[in-house]
C-alpha positions in Angstrom: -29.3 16.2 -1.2 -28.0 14.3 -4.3 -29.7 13.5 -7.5 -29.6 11.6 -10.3 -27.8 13.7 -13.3 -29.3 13.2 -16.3 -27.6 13.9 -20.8 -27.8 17.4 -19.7 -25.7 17.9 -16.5 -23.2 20.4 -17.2 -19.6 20.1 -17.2 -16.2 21.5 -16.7 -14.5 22.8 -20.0 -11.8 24.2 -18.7 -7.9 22.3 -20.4 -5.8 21.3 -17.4 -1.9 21.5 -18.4 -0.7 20.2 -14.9 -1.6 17.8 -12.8 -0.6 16.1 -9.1 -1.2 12.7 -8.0 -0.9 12.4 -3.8 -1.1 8.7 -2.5 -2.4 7.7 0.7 -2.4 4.0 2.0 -1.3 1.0 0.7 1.0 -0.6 -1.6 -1.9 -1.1 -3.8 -2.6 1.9 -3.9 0.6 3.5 -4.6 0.5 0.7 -7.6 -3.0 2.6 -8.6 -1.6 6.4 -8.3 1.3 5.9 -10.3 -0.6 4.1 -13.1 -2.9 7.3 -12.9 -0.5 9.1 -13.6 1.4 7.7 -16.2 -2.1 7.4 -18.2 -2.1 11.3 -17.3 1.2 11.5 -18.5 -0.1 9.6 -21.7 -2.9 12.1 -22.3 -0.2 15.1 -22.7 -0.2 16.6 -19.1 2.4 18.0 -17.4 3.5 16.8 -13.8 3.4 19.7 -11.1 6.4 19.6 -8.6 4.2 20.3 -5.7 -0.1 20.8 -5.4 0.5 24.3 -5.6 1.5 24.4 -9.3 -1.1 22.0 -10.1 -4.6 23.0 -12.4 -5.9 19.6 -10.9 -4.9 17.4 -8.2 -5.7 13.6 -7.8 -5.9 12.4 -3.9 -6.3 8.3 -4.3 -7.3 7.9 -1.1 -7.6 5.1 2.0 -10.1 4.7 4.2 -8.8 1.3 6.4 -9.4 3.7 9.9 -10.7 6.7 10.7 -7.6 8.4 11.0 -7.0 7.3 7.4 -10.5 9.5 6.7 -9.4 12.6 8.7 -6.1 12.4 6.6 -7.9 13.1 3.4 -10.2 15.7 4.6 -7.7 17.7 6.1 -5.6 17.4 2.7 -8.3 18.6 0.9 -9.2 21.6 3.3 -5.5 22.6 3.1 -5.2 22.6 -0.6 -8.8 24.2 -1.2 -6.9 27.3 0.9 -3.7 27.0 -0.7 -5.1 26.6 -3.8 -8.3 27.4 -4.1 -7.8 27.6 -8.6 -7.4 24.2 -8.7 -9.4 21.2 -9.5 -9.6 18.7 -6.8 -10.5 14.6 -8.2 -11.1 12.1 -4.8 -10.6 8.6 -6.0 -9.5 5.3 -4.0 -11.4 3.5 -0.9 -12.6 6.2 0.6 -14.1 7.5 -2.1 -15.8 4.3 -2.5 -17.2 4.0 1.0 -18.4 7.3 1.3 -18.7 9.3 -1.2 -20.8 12.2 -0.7 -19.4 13.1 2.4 -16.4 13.8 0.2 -18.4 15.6 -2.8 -19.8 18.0 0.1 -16.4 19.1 1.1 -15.4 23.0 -0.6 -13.0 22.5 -3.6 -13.9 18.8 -4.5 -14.9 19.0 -8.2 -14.9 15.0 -9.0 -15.4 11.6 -6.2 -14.5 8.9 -8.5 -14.9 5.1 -6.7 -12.5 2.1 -7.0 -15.1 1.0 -9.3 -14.2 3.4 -11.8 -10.9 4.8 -11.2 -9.8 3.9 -14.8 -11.8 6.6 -15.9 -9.8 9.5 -13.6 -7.3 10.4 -16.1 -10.3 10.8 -18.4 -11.9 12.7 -16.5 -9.0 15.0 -15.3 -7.7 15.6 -18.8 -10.8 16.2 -20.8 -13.1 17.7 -17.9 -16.1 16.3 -17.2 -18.4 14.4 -20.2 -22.1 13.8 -20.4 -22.3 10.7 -18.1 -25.5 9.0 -17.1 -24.2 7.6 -13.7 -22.9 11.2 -12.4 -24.5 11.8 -8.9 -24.9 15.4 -8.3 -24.3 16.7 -4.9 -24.0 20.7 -4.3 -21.1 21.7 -2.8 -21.5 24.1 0.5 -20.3 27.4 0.9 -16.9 28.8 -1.3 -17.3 24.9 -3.0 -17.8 26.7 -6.4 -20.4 24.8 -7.7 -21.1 21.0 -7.8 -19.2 17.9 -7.7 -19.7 15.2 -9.7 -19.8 11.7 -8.5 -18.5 8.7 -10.7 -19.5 5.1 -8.5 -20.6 1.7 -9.3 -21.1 -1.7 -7.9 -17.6 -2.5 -6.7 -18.8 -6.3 -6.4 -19.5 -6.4 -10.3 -15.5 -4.3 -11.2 -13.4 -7.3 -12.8 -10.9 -4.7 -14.3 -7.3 -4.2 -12.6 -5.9 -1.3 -13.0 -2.6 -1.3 -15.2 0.8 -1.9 -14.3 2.8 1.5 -13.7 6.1 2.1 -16.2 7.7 5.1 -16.5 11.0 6.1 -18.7 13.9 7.3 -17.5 11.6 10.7 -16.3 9.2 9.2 -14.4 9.2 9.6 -10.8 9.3 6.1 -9.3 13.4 6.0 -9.7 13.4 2.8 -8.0 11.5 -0.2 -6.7 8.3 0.2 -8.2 4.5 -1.7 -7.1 3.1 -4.2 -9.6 -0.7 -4.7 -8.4 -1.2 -8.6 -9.6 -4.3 -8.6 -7.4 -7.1 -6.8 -6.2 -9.6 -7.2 -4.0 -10.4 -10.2 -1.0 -12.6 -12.5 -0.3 -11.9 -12.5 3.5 -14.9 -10.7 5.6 -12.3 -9.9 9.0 -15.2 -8.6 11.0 -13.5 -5.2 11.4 -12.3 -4.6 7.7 -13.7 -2.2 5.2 -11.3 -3.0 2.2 -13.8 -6.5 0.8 -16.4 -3.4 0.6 -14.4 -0.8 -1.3 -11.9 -3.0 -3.6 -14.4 -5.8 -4.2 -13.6 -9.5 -4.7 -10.3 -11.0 -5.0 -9.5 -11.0 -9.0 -5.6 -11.9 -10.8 -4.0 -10.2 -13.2 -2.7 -13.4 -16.1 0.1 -14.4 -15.9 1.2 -14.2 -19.4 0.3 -10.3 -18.3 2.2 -9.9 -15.2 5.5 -11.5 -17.2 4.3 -9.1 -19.6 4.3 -5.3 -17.2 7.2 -6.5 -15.6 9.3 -7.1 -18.8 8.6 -3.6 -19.6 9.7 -2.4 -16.1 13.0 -4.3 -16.7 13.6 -2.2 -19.9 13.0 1.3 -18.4 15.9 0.4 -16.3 14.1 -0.7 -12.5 16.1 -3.3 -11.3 14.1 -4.5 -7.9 10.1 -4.4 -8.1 7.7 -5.0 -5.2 5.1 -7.7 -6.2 1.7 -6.2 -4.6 -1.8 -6.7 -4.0 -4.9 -6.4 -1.7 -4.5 -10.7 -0.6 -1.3 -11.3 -3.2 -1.1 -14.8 -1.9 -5.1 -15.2 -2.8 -3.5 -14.4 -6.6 -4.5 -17.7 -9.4 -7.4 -18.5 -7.6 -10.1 -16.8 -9.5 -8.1 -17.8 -13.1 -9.3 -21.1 -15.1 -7.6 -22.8 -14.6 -6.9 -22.2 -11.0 -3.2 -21.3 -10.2 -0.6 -21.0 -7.1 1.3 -17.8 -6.1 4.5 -19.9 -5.6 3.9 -20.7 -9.7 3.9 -16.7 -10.1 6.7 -16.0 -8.1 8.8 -19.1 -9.8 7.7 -17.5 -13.4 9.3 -14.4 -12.8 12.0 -15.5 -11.1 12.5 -18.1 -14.4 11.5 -15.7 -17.2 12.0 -12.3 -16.6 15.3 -10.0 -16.2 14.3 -8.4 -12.7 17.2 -8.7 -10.6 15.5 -8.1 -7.3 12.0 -9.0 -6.5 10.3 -8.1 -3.2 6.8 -9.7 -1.9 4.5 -7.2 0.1 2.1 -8.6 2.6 1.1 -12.3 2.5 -1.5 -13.8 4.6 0.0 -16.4 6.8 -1.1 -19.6 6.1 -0.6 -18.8 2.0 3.2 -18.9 3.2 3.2 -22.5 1.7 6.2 -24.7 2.6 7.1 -24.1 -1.4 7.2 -20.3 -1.5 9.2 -20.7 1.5 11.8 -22.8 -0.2 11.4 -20.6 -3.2 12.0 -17.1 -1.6 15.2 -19.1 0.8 16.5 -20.7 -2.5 16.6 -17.4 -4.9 19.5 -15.3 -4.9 17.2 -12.5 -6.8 13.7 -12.5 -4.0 14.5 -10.2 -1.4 15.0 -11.9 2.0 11.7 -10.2 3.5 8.4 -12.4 5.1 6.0 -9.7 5.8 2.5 -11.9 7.5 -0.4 -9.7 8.8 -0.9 -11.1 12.4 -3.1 -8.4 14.0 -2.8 -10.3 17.4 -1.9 -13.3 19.4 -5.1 -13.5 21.1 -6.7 -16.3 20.5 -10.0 -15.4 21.3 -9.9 -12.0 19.8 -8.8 -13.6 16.5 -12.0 -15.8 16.6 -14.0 -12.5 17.0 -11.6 -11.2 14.0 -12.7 -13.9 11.9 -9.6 -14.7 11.1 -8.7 -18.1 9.3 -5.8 -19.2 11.7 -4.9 -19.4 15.6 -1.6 -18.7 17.1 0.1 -21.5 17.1 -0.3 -21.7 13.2 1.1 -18.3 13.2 3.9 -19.5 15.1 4.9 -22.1 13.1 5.2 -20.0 10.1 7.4 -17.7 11.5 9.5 -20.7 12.6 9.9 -22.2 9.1 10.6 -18.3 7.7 13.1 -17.9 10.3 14.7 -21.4 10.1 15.3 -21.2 6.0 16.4 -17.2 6.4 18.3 -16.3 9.5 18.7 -12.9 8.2 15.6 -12.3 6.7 13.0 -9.4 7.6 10.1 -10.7 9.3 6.9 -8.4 10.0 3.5 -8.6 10.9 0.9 -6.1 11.1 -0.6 -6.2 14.5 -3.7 -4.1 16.2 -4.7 -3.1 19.4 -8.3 -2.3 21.1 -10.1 -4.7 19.0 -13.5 -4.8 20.8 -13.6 -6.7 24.1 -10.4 -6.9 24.5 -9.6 -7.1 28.0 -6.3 -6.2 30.2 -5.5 -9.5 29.8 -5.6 -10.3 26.5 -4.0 -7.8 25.3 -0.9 -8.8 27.7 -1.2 -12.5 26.3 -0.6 -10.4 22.5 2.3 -8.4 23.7 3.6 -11.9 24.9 2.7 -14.0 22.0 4.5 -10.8 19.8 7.8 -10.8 22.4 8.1 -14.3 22.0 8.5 -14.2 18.0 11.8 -13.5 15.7 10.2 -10.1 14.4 12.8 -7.5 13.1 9.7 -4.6 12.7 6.0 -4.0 13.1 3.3 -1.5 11.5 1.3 -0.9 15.0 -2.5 0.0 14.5 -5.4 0.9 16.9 -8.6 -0.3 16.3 -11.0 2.2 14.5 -14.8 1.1 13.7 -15.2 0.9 10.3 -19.1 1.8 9.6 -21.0 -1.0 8.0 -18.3 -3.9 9.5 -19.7 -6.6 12.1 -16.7 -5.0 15.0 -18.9 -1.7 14.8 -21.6 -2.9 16.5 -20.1 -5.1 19.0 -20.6 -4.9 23.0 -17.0 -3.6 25.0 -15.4 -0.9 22.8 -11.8 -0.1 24.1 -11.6 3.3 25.8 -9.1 5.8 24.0 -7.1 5.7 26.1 -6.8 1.9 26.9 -5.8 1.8 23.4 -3.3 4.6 23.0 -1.5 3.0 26.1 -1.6 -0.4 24.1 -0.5 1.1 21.0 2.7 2.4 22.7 3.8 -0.8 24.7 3.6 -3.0 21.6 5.7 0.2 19.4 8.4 0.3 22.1 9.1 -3.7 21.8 9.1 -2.9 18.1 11.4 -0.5 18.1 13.5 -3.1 20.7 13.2 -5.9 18.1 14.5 -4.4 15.5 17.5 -2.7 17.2 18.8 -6.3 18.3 18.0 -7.7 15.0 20.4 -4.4 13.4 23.3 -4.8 16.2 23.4 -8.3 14.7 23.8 -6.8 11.5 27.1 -4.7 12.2 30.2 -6.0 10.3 28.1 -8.1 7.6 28.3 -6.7 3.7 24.7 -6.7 2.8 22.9 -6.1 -0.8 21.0 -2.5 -1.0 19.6 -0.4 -3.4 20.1 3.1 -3.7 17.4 5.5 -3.9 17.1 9.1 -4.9 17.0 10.4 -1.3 20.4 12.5 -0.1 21.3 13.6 3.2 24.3 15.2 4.6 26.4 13.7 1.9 24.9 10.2 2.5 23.0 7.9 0.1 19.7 6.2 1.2 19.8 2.7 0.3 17.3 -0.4 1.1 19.0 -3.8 1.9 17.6 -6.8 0.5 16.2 -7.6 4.4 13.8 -4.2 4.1 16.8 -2.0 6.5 17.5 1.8 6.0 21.0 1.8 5.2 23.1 5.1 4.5 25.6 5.0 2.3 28.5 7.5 2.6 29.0 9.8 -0.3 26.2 10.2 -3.1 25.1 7.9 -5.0 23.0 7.6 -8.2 19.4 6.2 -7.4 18.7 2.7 -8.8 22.3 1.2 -8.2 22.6 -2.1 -6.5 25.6 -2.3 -4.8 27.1 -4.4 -1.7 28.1 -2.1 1.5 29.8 -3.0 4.4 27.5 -2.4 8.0 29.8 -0.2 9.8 27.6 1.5 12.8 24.0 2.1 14.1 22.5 5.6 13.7 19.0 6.6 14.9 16.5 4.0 13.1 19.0 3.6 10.2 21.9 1.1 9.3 25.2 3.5 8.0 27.6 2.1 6.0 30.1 2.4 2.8 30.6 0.5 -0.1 32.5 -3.0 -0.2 32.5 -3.5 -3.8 32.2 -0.9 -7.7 28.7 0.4 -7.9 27.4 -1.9 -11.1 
């Protein structure tokens, strides 16, 4: 049972040297766990190469499915037995939602909630301090003593978390997350995230110009522009602003040379960002629109503010003002009530659209969301069959979108991955491209298409590496 910890709870006095910082989830996320750890960093600490090495690891954790859940716990099992020294610090959504299932788990020192993950690198540097909102939960069997449990009202957090900049030592080599929003104000009747990240809040723009200027001088040359709803961003400033006005600022005043917009809600795919992403030499030629299905009656029951044929129409003007771009969608199957039929009227609505990939889910009940306790759940198996219809015509879509790309120089940026003396690279349209020979990470550089290999694009260079 827990209990309220009062000035005299005791704490951990034992100086951590090393730390490790394992993401799961989201590009929002990731934004989070590196900033974690470069305020780790900050403190003094020492990165560990793998959790093994480490006095105290930080899992920032999701929770969007159940799946996402089992992840964690089976992380944390693992390194309890691998590790069973170190120090184990739960933050993230999960951690949020529920977190004295995680506090119960053996080798779980800290749970620390979205609504106070600024304090983790406080807490993992300088152990534990006298804190009057610490919820005490024993910790079962080899546990070795109690967690402590940081959490707050996430509905009253305003803070974002900030921006992630490393030097030339840092680990994010190349195309880094900057978070300019958190939270949404959406309530999709089978999504958790409103109830773990809280409502949809900016970060100013004078501050975004700001954290990206600083990622231009430690050398990143293409950053990913991120968020929980990014195209919700400006709406909770005063005054109220557009994301096309943030996207034209940093194009206008800052030095990145690439920039890359994660997921974007549909209908905030205004006619102007549109024009803006088409017209820009330096935004990456990449529409990724969360669909989740084509159904129109299982969107209603989604609570989702558009129907199919809106959907449709933004994908047209996408597709119309880039030929080449990447367009994807995040689409789920199994939603409750979903019948045979429906889902076939998805799959069709899906076939019928210019998509070049898709990040396939199956639906998971979320405790506490309105889809939880609705009438006609999808049998397991219904869904797993689902799931692997609508991944084979993903894989289809983007094979003919990649055979139209043999022969055509595309831009790419090399990351620090090597493999059978190939370079990974990205292309500005979000394609795996290998690049014969090696590389140096964080070079953009034009390469030719030359064949199809597996899931990847392999090429060589067409012009000097600048």
């Amino acid at each position: 049972m827990a209990s309220q910890g009062g000035a005299g709870s005791d704490c951990y006095n034992t100086t951590v040297s090393r730390f490790y910082v394992q993401n799961f989830g989201c590009r929002a996320t990731q934004a989070d766990g590196a900033t974690i750890e470069r305020q780790l960093l900050e403190r003094g600490l020492r990165r560990a190469l793998e959790p093994s090495q480490a006095e105290v690891v930080v899992l920032n954790t999701c929770t969007v499915t159940a799946e996402a859940d089992k992840d964690v716990r089976a992380t944390i099992r693992r390194l309890h037995r691998e590790n069973p020294a170190c120090r184990i610090l739960v933050t993230g959504c999960y951690a949020q939602r529920a977190p004295e299932e995680l506090a119960a788990l053996p080798g779980v020192s800290w749970v620390v909630g979205n609504s106070h993950k600024q304090r983790v690198a406080e807490l993992a540097a300088e152990s534990c301090e006298r804190m009057r909102d610490i919820v005490r939960v024993e910790s079962p069997g080899d546990g070795g003593g109690p967690a402590e449990v940081l959490l707050g009202d996430i509905f009253a957090h305003t803070q974002l978390m900030a921006a992630p900049v490393f030097d030339g030592g840092g680990y994010e080599k190349t195309r880094p997350n900057l978070k300019v929003q958190d939270g949404c104000d959406n309530r999709c009747s089978f999504c958790i995230i409103p109830y773990v990240r809280g409502q949809s809040r900016s970060l100013k723009l004078d501050e975004v110009l700001r954290e990206m200027e600083a990622l231009v001088a430690a050398g990143y040359r293409e950053v990913v522009i991120s968020g929980i709803n990014l195209g919700r961003w400006g709406r909770d400033l005063e005054p109220a602003r557009r994301f096309a006005e943030l996207v034209r600022a940093l194009v206008e005043h800052s030095g990145v040379e690439r920039l890359r917009l994660s997921s974007i809600e549909p209908m905030d795919w205004t006619e102007e960002l549109i024009e803006l992403v088409a017209g820009s030499p330096r935004i990456a030629k990449h529409a990724h629109l969360p669909l989740q299905t084509g159904s129109d009656r299982i969107l209603r029951g989604m609570h989702r503010k558009y129907r199919p044929w809106h959907y449709a129409e933004r994908i047209g003007k996408i597709r119309a003002a880039m030929p080449t771009a990447a367009i994807g969608a995040d689409v789920m199957v199994g939603f409750p009530g979903e019948s045979a039929a429906e889902f076939e009227e998805n799959r069709a609505f899906i076939a019928s659209l210019p998509f070049t990939y898709l990040h396939v889910f199956t639906y998971s009940a979320r405790p506490g969301t309105a889809a939880a306790e609705m009438a006609g759940q999808v049998a397991v198996e219904a869904k797993r069959e689902r799931n692997r219809v609508l991944r084979e015509l993903a894989a289809e879509k983007k094979r003919t979108f990649q055979r139209g790309l043999l022969g055509q120089t595309l831009s790419t940026i090399t990351l620090d991955v090597f493999e059978e003396g190939r370079t990974e690279s990205v292309t500005d349209n979000y394609q795996k491209l290998l690049l014969a020979g090696y590389h140096p990470a964080n070079q953009m550089v034009a390469a030719r298409v030359e064949s199809l290999e597996a899931e990847a694009l392999v090429g060589r260079l067409a012009e000097p590496v600048r």
